[in-house]
BAVEXDO-828044 format. One record per atom (N, C-alpha, C, CB): atom name; x negated, y negated, z. Coordinates in steps of 0.1 Angstrom, whole numbers, padded with zeros to 4 digits. Glycine has a CB too. Example, Ala and Ser with C-alpha at 12.3 -4.5 7.8 and 13.67 -1.06 7.14 Angstrom:
+------+-------+-------+-------+
| name |    px |    py |    pz |
+------+-------+-------+-------+
|    N | -0132 |  0057 |  0078 |
|   CA | -0123 |  0045 |  0078 |
|    C | -0132 |  0033 |  0078 |
|   CB | -0113 |  0045 |  0090 |
|    N | -0128 |  0022 |  0071 |
|   CA | -0137 |  0011 |  0071 |
|    C | -0129 |  0000 |  0079 |
|   CB | -0141 |  0006 |  0057 |
+------+-------+-------+-------+
end
This chain:
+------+-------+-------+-------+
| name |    px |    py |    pz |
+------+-------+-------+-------+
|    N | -0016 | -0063 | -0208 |
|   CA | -0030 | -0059 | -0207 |
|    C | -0033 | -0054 | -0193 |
|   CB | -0040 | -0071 | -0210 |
|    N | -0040 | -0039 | -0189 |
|   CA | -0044 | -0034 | -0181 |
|    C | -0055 | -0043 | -0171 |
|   CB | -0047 | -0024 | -0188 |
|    N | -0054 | -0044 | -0159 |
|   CA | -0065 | -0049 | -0156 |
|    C | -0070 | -0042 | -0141 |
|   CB | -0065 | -0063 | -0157 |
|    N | -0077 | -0037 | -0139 |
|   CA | -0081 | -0034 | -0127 |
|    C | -0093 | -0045 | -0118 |
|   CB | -0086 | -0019 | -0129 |
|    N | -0090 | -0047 | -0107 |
|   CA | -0105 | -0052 | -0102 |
|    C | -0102 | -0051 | -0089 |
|   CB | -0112 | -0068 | -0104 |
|    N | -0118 | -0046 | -0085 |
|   CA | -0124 | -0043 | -0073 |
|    C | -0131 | -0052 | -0061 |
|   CB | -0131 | -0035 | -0077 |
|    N | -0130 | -0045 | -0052 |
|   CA | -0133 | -0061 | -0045 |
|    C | -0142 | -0048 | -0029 |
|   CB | -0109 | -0076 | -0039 |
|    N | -0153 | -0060 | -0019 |
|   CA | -0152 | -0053 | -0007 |
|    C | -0161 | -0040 | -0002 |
|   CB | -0140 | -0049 | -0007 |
|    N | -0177 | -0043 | -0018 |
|   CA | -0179 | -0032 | -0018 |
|    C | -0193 | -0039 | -0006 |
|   CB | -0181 | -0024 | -0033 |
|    N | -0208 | -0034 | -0006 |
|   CA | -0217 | -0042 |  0004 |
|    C | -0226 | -0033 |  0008 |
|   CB | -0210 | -0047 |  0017 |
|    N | -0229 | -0038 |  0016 |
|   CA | -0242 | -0035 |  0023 |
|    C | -0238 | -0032 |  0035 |
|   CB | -0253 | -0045 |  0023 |
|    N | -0237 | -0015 |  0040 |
|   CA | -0232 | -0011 |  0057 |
|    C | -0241 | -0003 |  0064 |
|   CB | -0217 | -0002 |  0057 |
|    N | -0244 | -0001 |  0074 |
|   CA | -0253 |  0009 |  0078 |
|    C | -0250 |  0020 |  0080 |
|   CB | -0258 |  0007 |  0087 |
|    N | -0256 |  0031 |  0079 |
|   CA | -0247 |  0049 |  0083 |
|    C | -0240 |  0048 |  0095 |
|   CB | -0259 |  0066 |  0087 |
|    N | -0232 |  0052 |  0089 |
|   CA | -0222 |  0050 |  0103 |
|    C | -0211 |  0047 |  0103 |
|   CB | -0224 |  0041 |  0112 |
|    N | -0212 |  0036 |  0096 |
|   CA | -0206 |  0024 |  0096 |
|    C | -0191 |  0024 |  0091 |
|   CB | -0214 |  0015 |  0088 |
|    N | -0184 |  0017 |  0086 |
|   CA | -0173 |  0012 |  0080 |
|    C | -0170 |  0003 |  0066 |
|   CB | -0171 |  0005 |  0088 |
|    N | -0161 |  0003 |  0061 |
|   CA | -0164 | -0004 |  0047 |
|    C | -0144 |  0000 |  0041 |
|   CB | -0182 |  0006 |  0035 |
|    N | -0143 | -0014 |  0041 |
|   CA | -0126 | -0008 |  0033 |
|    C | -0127 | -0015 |  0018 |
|   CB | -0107 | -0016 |  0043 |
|    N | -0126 | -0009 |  0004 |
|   CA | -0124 | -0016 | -0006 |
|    C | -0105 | -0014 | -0011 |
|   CB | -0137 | -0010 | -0018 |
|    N | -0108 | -0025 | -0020 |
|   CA | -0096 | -0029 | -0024 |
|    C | -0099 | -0025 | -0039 |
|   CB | -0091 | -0044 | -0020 |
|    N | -0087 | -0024 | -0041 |
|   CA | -0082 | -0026 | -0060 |
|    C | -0069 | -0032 | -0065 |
|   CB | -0082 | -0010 | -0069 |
|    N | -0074 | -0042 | -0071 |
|   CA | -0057 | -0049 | -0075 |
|    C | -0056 | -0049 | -0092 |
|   CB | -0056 | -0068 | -0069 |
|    N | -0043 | -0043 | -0094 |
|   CA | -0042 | -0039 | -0104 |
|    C | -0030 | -0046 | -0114 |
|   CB | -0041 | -0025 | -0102 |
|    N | -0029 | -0045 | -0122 |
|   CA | -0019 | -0054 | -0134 |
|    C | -0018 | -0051 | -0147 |
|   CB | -0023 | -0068 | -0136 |
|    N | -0005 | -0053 | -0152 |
|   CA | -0003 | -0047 | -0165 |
|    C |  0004 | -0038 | -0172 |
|   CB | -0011 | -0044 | -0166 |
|    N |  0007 | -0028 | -0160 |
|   CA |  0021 | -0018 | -0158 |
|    C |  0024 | -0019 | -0147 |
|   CB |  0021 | -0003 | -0159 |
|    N |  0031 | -0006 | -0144 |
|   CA |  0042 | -0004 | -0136 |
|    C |  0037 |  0004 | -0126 |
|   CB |  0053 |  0002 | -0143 |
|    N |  0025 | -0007 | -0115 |
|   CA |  0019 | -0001 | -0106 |
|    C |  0025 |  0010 | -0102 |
|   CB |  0017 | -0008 | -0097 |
|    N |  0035 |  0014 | -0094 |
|   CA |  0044 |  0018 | -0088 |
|    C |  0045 |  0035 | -0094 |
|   CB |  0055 |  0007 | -0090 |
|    N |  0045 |  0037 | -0107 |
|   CA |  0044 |  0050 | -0113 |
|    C |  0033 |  0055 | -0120 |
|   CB |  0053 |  0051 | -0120 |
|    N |  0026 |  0052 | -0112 |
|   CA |  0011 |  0053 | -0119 |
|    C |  0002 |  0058 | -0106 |
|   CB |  0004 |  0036 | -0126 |
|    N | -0005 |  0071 | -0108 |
|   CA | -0013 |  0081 | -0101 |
|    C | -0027 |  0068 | -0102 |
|   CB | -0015 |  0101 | -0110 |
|    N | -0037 |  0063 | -0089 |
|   CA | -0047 |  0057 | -0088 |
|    C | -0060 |  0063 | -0087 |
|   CB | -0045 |  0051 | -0080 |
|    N | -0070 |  0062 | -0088 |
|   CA | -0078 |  0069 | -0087 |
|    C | -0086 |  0058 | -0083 |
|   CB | -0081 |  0077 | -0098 |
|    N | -0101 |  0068 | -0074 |
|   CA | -0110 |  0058 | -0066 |
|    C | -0123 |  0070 | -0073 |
|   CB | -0108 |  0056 | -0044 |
|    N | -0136 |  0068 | -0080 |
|   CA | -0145 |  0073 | -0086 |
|    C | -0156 |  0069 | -0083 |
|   CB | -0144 |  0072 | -0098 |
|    N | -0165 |  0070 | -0080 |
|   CA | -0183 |  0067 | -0078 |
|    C | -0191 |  0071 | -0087 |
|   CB | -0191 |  0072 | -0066 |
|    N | -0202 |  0063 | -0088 |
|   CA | -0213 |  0072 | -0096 |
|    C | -0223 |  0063 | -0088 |
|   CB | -0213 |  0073 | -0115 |
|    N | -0236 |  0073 | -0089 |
|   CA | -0246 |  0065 | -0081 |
|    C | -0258 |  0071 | -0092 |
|   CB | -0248 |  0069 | -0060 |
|    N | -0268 |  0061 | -0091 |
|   CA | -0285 |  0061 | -0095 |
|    C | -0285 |  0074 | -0101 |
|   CB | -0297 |  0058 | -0082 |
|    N | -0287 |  0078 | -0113 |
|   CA | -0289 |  0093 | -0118 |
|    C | -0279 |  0100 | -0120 |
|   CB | -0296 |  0102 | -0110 |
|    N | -0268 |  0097 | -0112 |
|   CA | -0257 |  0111 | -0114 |
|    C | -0247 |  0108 | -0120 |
|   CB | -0251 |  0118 | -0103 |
|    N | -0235 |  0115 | -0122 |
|   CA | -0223 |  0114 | -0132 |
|    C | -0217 |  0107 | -0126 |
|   CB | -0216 |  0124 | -0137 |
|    N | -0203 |  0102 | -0130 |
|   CA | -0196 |  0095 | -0123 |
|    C | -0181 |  0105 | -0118 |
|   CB | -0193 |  0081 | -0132 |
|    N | -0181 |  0104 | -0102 |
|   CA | -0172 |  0114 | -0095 |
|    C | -0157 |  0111 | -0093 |
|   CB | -0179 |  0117 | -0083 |
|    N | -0149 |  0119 | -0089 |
|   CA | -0137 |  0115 | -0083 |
|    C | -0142 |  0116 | -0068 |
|   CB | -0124 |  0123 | -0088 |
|    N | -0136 |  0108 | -0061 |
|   CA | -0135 |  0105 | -0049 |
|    C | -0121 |  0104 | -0042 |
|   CB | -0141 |  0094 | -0049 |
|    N | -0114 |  0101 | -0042 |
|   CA | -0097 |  0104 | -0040 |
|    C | -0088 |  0097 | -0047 |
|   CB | -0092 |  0101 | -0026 |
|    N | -0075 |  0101 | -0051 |
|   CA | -0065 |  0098 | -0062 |
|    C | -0055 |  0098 | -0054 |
|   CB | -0063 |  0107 | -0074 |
|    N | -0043 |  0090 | -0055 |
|   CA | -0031 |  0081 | -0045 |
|    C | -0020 |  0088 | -0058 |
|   CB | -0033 |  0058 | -0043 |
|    N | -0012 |  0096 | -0052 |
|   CA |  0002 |  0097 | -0061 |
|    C |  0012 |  0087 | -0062 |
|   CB |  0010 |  0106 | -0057 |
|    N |  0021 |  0085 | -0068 |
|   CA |  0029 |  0080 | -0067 |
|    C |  0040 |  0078 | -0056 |
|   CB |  0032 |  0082 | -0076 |
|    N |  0035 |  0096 | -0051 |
|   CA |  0046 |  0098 | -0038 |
|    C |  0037 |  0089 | -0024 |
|   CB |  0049 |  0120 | -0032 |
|    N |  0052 |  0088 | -0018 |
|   CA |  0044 |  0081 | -0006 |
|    C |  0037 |  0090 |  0002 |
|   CB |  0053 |  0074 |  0004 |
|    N |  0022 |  0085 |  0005 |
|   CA |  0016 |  0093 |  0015 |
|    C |  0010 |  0103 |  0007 |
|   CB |  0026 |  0098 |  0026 |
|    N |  0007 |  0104 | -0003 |
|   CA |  0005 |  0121 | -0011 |
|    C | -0011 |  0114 | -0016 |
|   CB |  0021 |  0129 | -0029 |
|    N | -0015 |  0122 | -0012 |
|   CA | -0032 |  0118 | -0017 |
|    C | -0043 |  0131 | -0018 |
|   CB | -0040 |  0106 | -0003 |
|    N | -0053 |  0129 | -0023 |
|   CA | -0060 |  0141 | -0027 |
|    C | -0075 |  0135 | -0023 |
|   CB | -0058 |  0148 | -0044 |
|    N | -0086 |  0141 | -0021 |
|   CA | -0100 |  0139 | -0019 |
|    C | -0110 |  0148 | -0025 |
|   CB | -0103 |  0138 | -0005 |
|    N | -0122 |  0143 | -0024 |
|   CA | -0133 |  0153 | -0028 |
|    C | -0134 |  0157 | -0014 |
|   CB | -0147 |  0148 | -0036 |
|    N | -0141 |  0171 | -0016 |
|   CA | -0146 |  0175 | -0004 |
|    C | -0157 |  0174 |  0005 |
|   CB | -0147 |  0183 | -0006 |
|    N | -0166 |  0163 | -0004 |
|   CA | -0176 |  0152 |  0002 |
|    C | -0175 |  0143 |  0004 |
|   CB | -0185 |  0149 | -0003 |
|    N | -0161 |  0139 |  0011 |
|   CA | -0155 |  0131 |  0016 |
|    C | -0139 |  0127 |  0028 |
|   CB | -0156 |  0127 |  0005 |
|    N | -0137 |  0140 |  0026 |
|   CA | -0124 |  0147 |  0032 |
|    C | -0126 |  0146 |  0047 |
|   CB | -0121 |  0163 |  0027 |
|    N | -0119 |  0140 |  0053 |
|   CA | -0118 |  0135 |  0067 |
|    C | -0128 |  0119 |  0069 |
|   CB | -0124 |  0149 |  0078 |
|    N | -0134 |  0113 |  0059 |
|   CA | -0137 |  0102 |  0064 |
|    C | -0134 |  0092 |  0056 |
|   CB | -0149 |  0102 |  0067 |
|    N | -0125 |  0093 |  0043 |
|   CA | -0122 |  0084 |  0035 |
|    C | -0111 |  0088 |  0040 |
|   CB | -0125 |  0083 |  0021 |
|    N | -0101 |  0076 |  0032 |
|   CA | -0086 |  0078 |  0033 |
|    C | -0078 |  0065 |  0025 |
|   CB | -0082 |  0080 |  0050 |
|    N | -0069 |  0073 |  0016 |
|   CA | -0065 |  0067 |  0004 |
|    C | -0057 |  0060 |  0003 |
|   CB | -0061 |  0073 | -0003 |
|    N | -0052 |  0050 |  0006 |
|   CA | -0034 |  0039 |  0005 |
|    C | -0032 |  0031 | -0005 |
|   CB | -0030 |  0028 |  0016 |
|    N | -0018 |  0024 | -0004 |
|   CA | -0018 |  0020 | -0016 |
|    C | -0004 |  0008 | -0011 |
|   CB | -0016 |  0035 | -0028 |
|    N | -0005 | -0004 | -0015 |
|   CA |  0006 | -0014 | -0013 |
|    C |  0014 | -0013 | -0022 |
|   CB |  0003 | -0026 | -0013 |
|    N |  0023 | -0006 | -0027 |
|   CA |  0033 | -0006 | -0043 |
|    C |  0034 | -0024 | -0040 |
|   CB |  0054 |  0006 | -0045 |
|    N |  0040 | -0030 | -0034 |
|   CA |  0044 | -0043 | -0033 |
|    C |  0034 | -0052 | -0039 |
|   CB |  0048 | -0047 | -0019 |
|    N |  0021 | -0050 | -0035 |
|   CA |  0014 | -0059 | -0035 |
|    C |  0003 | -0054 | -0051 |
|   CB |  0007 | -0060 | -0019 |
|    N |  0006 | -0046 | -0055 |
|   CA | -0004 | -0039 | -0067 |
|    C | -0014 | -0034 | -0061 |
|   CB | -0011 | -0048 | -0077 |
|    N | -0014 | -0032 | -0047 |
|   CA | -0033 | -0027 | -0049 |
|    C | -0031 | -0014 | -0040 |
|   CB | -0049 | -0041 | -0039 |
|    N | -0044 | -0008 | -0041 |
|   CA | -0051 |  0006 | -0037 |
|    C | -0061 |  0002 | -0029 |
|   CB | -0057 |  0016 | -0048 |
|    N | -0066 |  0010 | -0017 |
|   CA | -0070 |  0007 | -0009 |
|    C | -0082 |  0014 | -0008 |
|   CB | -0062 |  0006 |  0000 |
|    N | -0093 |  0024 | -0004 |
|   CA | -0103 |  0031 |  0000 |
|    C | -0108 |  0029 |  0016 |
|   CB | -0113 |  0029 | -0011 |
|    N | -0100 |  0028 |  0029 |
|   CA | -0109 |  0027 |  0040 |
|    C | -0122 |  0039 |  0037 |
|   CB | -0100 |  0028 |  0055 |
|    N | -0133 |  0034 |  0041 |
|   CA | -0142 |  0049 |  0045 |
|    C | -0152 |  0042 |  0058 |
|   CB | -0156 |  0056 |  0028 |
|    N | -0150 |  0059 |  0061 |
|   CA | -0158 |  0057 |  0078 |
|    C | -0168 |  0066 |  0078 |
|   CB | -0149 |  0059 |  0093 |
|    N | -0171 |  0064 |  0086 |
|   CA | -0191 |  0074 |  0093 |
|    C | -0194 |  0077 |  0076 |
|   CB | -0189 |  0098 |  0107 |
|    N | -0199 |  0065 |  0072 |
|   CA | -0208 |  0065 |  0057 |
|    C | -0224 |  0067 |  0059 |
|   CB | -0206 |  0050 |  0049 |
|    N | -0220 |  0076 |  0050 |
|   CA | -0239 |  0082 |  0047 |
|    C | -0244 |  0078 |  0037 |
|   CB | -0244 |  0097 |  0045 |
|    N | -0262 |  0081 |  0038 |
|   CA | -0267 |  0070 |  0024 |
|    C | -0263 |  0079 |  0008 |
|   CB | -0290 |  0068 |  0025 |
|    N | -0258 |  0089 |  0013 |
|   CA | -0256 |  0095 |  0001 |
|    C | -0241 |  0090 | -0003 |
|   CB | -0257 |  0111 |  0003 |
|    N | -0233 |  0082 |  0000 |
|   CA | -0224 |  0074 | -0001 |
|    C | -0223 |  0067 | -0012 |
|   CB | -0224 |  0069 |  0006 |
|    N | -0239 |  0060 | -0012 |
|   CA | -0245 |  0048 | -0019 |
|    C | -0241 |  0047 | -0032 |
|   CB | -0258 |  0049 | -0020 |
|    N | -0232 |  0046 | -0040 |
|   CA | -0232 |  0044 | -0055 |
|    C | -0220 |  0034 | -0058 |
|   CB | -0229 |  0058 | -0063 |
|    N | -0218 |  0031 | -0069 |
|   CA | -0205 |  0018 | -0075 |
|    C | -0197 |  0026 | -0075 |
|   CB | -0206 |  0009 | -0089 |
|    N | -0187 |  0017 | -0073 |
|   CA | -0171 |  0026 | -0064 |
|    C | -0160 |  0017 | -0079 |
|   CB | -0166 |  0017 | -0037 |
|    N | -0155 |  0026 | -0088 |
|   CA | -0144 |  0020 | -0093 |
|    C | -0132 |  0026 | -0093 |
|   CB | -0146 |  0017 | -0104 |
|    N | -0121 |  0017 | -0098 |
|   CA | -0109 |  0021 | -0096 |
|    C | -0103 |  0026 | -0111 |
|   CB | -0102 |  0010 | -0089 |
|    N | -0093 |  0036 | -0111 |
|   CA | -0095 |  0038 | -0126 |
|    C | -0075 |  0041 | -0126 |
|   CB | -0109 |  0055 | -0131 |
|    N | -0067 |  0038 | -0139 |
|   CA | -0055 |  0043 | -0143 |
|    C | -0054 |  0051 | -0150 |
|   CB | -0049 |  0038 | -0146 |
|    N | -0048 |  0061 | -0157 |
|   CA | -0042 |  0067 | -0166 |
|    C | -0032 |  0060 | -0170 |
|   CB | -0039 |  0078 | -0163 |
|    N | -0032 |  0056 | -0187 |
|   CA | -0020 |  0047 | -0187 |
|    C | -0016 |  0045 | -0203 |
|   CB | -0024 |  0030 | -0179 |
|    N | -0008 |  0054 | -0208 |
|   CA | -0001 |  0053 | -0221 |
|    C | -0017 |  0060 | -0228 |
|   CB |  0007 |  0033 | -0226 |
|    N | -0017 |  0070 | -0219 |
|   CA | -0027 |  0085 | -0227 |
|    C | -0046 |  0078 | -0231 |
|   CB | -0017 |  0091 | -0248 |
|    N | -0047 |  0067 | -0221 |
|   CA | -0061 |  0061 | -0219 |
|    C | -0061 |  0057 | -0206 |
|   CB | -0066 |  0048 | -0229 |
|    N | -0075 |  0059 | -0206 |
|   CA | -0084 |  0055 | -0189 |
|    C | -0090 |  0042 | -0189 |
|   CB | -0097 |  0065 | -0185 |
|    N | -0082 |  0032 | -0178 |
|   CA | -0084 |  0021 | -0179 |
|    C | -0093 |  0019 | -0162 |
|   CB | -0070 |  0012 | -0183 |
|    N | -0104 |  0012 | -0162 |
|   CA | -0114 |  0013 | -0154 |
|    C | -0114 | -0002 | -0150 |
|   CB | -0127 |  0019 | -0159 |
|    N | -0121 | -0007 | -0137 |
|   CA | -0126 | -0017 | -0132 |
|    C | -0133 | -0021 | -0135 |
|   CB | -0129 | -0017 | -0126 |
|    N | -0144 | -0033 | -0130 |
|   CA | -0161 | -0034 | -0134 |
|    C | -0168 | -0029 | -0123 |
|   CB | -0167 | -0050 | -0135 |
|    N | -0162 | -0021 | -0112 |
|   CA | -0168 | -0020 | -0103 |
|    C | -0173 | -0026 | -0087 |
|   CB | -0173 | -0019 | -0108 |
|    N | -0172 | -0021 | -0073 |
|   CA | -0179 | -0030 | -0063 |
|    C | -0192 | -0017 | -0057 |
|   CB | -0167 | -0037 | -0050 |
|    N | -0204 | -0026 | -0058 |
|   CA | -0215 | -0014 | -0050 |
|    C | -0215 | -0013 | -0038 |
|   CB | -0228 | -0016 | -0051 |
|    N | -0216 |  0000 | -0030 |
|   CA | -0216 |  0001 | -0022 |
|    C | -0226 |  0004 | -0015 |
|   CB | -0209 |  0006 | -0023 |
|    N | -0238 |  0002 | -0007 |
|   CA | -0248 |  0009 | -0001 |
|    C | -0251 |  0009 |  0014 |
|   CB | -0259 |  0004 | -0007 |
|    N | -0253 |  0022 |  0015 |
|   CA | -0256 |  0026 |  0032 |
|    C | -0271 |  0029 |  0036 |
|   CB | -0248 |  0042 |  0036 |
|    N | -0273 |  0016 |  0045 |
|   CA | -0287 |  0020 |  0046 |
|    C | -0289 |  0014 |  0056 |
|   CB | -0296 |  0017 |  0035 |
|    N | -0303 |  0018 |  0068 |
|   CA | -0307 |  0012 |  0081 |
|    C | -0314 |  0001 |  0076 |
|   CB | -0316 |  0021 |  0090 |
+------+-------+-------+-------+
end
């Protein structure tokens, strides 16, 4: 059974800092592309950056490129999301998602909000 969960999400001020986690179970962490998604109040739910399988190979949105940054423990199951100099437009639930035997298996989510 697939399971993702998220952890680490909060309350930060612009600026600020915030690292979430995702620990995952069920396959074969290790060959499995990660994904990190948001959606906030009104809007669709986005990609935010995806972790390859290769070491170090990672991808971003472009509303986020140079202040997030993607990792991943193969050892330990989990995916990481540090993000820095966060803006309130930041603000939305942050989940973690797999591709896995041709379905999308998702988190419950951690919220995230940036505010003074």
């Amino acid at each position: 059974q697939v399971q993702l969960v998220e952890s680490g999400g909060g309350l930060v001020q612009p600026g600020g800092p915030l690292r979430l986690s995702c620990v995952a179970s069920g396959f074969r962490f290790n060959e499995y592309k990660i994904h990190w998604y948001r959606q906030a109040p009104g809007k669709e739910r986005e990609l935010v950056a995806a972790s390859t399988t290769a070491a170090g190979s990672s991808n971003y949105a472009e509303s986020v490129k140079g202040r997030f940054t993607i990792s991943r423990d193969n050892g330990k199951n989990t995916v990481f999301l540090q993000m820095n100099s966060l803006k309130p437009e930041d603000t939305a639930v942050y989940y973690c998602n797999v591709e896995w035997r041709l379905r999308g298996y998702w988190g419950q989510g951690t919220q995230v909000t940036v505010s003074s």
